[in-house]
DRENDO-1510 file (C-alpha; in Angstrom, 1 decimal, always signed):
<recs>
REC; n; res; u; v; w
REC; 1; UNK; +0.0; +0.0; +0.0 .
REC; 2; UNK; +1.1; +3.2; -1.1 .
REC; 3; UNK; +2.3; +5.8; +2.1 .
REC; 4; UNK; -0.1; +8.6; +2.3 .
REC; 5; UNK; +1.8; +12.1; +1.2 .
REC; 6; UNK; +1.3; +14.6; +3.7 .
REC; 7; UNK; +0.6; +18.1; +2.6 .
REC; 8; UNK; +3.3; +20.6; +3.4 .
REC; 9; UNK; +1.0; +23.9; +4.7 .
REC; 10; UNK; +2.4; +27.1; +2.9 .
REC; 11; UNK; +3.0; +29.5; +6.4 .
REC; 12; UNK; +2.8; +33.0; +5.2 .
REC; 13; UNK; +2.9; +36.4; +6.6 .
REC; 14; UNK; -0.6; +38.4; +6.1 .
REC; 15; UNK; +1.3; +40.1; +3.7 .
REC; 16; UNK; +2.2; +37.0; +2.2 .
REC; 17; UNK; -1.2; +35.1; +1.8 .
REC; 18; UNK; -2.3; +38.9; +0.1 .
REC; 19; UNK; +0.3; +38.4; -2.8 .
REC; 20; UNK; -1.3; +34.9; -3.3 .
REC; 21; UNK; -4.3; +35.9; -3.7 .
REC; 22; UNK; -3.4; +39.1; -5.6 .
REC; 23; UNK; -1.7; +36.6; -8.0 .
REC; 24; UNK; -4.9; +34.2; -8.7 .
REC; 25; UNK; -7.4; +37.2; -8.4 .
REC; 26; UNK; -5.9; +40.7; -9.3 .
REC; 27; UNK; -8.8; +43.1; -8.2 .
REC; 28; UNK; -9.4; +41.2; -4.9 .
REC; 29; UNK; -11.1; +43.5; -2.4 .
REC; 30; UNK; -9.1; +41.3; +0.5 .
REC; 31; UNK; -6.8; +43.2; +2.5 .
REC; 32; UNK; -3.8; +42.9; +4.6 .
REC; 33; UNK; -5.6; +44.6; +7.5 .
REC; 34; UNK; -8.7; +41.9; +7.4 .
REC; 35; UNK; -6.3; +39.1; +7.1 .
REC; 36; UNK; -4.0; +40.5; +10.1 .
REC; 37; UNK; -6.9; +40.6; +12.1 .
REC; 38; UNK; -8.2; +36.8; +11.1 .
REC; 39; UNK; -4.8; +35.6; +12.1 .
REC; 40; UNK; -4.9; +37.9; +15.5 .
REC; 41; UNK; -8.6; +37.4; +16.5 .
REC; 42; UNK; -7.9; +33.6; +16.7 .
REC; 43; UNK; -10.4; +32.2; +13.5 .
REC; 44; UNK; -7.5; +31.0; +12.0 .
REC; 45; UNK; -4.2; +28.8; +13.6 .
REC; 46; UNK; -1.1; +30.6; +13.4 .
REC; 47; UNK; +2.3; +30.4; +14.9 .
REC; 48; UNK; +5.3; +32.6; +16.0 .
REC; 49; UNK; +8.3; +33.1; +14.3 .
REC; 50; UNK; +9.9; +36.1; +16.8 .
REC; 51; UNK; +7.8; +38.8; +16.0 .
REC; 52; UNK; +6.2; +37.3; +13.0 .
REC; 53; UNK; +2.6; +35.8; +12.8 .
REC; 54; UNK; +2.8; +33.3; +10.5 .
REC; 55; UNK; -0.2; +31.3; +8.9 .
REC; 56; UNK; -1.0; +28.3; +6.8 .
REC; 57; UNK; -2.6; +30.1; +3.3 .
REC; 58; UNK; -4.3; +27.8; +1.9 .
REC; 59; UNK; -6.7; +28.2; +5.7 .
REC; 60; UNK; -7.2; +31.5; +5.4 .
REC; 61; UNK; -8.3; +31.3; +1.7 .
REC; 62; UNK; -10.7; +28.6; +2.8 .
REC; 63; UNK; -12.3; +30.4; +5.3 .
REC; 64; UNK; -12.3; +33.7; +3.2 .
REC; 65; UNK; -14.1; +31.6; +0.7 .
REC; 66; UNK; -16.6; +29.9; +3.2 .
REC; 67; UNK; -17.6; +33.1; +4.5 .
REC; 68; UNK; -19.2; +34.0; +7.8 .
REC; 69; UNK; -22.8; +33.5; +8.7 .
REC; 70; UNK; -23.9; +37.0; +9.7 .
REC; 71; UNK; -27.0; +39.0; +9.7 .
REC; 72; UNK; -26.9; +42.2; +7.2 .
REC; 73; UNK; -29.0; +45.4; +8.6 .
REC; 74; UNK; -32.0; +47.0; +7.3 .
</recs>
């Protein structure tokens, strides 16, 4: 039976997961800002690397895509 390959998760800065998702989708409305504040509010995992937040991209442009659940006002 053939060993099951194990994904190796692309760990990014939020300015890095922004340039790949600049680079698929050029007029993306995504910011650094919103996906600093995903990585620092806790909705996504990250880890430290000194002062650097790093985390895994393909995550965040999961949950970017799934969307929230969240009522819109009148």
């Amino acid at each position: 039976m053939a060993e099951e390959v194990k994904r190796m998760p692309r760990m990014r800065t939020a300015a890095g997961i922004l340039a790949l998702i600049r680079k698929a989708d050029p007029g993306t409305e995504v910011t650094e800002y919103h996906i600093r504040r995903l990585m620092k509010s806790g909705r996504v995992p990250v880890s430290r690397s000194g002062r650097k937040l790093l985390s895994d991209a393909d995550k965040v442009i999961d949950l970017l895509a799934a969307g929230t659940e969240r009522e819109v006002g009148p």
